[in-house]
C-alpha positions in Angstrom: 176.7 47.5 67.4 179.2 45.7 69.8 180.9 42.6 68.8 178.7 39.3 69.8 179.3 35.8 70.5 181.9 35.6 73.0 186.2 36.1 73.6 189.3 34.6 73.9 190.5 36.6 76.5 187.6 35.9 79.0 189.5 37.4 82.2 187.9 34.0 84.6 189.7 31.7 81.8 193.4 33.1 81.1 195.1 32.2 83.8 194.1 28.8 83.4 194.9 28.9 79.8 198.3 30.1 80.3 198.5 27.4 82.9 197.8 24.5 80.5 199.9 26.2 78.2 203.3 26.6 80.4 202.8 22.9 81.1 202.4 21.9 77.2 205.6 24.0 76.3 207.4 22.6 79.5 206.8 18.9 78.1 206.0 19.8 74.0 208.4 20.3 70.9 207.9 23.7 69.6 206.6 22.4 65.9 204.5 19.5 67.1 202.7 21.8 69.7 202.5 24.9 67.2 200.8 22.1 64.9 198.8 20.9 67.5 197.1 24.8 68.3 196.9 25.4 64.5 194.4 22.8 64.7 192.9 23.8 67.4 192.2 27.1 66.7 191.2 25.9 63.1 187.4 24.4 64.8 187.0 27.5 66.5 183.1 29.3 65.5 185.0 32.7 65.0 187.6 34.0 62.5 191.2 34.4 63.8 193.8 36.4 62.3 197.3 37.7 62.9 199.4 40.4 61.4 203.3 41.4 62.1 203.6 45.0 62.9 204.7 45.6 59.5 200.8 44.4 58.8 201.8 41.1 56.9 200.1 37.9 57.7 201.5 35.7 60.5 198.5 33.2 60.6 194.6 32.7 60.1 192.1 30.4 60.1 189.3 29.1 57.5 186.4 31.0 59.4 188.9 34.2 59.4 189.2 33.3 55.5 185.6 32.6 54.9 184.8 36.2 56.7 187.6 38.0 54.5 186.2 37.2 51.4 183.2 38.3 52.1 184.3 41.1 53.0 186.1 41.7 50.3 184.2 40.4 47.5 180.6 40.2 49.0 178.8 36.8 49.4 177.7 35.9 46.0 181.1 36.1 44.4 182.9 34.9 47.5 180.9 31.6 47.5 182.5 31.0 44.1 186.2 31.3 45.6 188.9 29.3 47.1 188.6 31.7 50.4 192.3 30.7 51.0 194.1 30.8 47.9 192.4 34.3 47.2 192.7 35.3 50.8 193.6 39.1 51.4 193.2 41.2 54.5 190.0 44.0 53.7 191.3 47.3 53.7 188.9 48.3 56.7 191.2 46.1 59.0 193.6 46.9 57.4 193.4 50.8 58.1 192.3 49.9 62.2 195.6 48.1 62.5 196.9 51.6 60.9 195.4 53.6 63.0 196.4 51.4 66.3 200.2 51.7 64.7 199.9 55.3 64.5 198.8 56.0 67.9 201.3 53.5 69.5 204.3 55.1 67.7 203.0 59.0 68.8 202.8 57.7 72.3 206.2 56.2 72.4 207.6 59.9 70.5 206.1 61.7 73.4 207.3 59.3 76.1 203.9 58.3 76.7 202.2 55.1 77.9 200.3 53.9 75.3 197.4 51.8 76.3 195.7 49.5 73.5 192.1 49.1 73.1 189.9 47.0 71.2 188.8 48.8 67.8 185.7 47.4 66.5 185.1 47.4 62.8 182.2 46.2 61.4 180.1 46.1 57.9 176.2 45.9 59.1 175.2 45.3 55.4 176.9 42.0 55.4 176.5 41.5 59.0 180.4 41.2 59.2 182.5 42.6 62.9 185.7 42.5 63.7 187.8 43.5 66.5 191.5 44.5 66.0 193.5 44.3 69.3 197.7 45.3 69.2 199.1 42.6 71.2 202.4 42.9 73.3 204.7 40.3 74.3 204.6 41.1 78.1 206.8 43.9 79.4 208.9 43.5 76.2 209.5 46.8 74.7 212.3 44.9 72.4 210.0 42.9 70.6 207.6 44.2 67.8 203.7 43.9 69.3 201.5 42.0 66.8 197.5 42.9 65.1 194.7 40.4 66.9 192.1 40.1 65.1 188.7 38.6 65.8 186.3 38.2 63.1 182.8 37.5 63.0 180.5 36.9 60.4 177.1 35.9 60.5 174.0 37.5 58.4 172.1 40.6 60.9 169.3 39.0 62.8 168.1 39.8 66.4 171.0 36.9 67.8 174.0 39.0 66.7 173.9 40.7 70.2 172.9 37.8 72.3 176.1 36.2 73.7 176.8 32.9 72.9 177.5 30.4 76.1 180.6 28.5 76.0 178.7 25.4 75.7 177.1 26.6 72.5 180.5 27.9 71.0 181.5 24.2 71.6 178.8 23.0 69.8 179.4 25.4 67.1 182.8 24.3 66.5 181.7 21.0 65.7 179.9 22.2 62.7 181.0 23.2 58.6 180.4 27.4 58.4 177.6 26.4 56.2 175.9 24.0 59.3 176.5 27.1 61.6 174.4 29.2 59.8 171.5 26.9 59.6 171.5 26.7 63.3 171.9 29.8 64.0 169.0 30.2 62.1 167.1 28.0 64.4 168.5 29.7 67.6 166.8 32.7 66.3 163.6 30.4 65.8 163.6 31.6 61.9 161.7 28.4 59.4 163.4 26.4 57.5 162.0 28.5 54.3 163.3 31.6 55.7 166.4 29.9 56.3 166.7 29.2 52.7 165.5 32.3 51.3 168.3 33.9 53.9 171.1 31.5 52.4 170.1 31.8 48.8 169.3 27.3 49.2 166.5 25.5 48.5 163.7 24.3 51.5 165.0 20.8 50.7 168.7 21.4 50.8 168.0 23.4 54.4 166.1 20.4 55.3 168.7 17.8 54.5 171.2 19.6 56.1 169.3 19.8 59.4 169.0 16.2 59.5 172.5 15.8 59.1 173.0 18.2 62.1 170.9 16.5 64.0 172.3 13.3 63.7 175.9 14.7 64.2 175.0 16.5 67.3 172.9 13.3 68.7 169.4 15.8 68.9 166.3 15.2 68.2 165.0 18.3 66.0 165.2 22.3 66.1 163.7 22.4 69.1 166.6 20.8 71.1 168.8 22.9 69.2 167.3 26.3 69.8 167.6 25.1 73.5 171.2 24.0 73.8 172.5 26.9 72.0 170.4 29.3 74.1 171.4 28.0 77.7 
């Protein structure tokens, strides 16, 4: 099962992302704008995670915590956890960041090009995908590449392959991880009991939680919110 929802690295976007971002660094101190992404990349509807080449953790976010300890502990116990202050990489990713190491460093023995490519990890059960990229720093062979990883989690239904539109990704990120899964729930056209039965939550709490959507998106039911997350 491929990866859903969407990339970073959308080929029609990067160069105007590196654009913005030669401008910011061109104008920016390097610890106010390093804030200033953290943040950023902290709304974003998709874990993010990055590891050194020696496979220690540069930097995540809260939905790349949320997905890890799942992952590691499985959703009933993880609910109970402070995600962050028992965060820990799975050993799954772990092993594909290996495996990425290993092939890199036999290439470069052999005086080979080595070309990265995605590896796509994923745990079906607990409807949990990753994909592990090596990133290099340009033509740098000096500098150390670093692990990329994209982590998604959201329960298997029939949406996990339909792409999500950049316009519903921004929606998303305007939303707790608890809030996404509701509507998600709703993109897939699921009821509110199924919903709850899904989430292990009562009708009511579903219920109170999609009129609080609602009113923080400015809609006017599910049936506005099944359309602007489908478009």
């Amino acid at each position: 099962m491929p990866l859903p929802a969407f990339t970073l690295g959308d080929a029609k976007l990067r160069p105007r992302v590196y654009a913005v971002l030669r401008r910011a660094l061109g104008r920016e101190e390097p610890g106010p704008l390093a804030a200033h992404f953290a943040t950023m990349l902290e709304d974003m509807p998709i874990g993010l995670l990055l590891l050194d080449w020696d496979l220690r953790v540069i930097w995540y976010n809260g939905e790349a915590a949320n997905g890890c300890a799942v992952w590691n502990h499985g959703e009933r116990r993880a609910a109970a956890l402070n995600p962050r202050r028992n965060f820990r990489v799975p050993a799954a990713l772990l092993e594909a960041c290996a495996s990425l190491k290993a092939q890199r460093e036999q290439a470069r023995a052999r005086n080979q090009t080595f070309v990265s490519r995605p590896v796509l990890v994923s745990d079906h059960v607990l409807g949990l995908h990753a994909q592990v990229v090596l990133r290099a720093i340009g033509q740098n062979t000096e500098q150390r590449p670093a692990f990329g990883i994209q982590l998604d989690y959201r329960r298997p239904r029939g949406d996990r392959n339909r792409p999500l539109s950049p316009g519903a990704v921004a929606v998303l990120s305007r939303l707790s991880p608890r809030e996404r899964e509701v509507v998600m729930g709703v993109r897939e056209g699921l009821s509110t009991r199924r919903i709850a039965t899904e989430q292990r939550r009562s009708p009511l709490t579903i219920k109170t939680q999609l009129s609080a959507i609602y009113a923080k998106l400015g809609l006017g039911g599910r049936t506005q919110v099944a359309a602007l997350l489908n478009r």
